[in-house]
C-alpha positions, 0 to 999 in steps of 0.5 A, spaced: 476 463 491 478 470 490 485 471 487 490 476 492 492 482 488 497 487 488 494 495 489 499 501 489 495 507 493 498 513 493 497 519 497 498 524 502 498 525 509 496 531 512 498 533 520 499 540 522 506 540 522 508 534 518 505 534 510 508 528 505 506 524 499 506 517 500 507 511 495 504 503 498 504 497 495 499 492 499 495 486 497 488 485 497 482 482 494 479 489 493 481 497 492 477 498 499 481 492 503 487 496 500 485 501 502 483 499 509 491 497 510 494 503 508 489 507 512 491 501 519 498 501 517 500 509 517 495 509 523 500 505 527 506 506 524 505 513 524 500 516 529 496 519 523 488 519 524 484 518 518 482 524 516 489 526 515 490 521 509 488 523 503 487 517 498 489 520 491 489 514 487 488 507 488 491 502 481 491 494 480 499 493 478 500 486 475 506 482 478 513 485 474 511 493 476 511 491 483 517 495 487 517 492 495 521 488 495 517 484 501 510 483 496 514 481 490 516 475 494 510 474 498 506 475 491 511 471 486 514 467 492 521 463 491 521 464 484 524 471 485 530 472 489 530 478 493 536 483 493 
């Protein structure tokens, strides 16, 4: 079996009135299926078409840079408390 990993992906959205930056951290087996994630999440969340995400880097962050709260408790479980 494969080990579930952290990704952050960072990038920006580009709609013809709305333009930002972007920074998610997602679980995954690899880059594309964190990728596939943002890409499902932004589209649903936000009503952005692919082609108006832009990714600008994807990077593997080990278990103590993780920011979310919600994947470091499900990444390190009951060990961390969440605050």
């Amino acid at each position: 079996m494969s080990e579930v990993k952290v990704f952050r992906v960072i990038g920006e959205i580009r709609k013809p009135n709305f333009q930002t930056d972007f920074r998610k951290e997602v679980r995954a087996l690899k880059p594309e299926d964190a990728v596939e994630k943002v890409y499902m999440d932004l589209g649903s969340k936000h009503r952005v078409k692919r082609f108006q995400i832009k990714i600008v880097k994807v990077e593997e962050i080990s278990p103590e840079k993780i920011e979310s709260p919600l994947v470091k408790k499900l990444t390190l479980g009951e060990k961390e408390s969440v605050q």
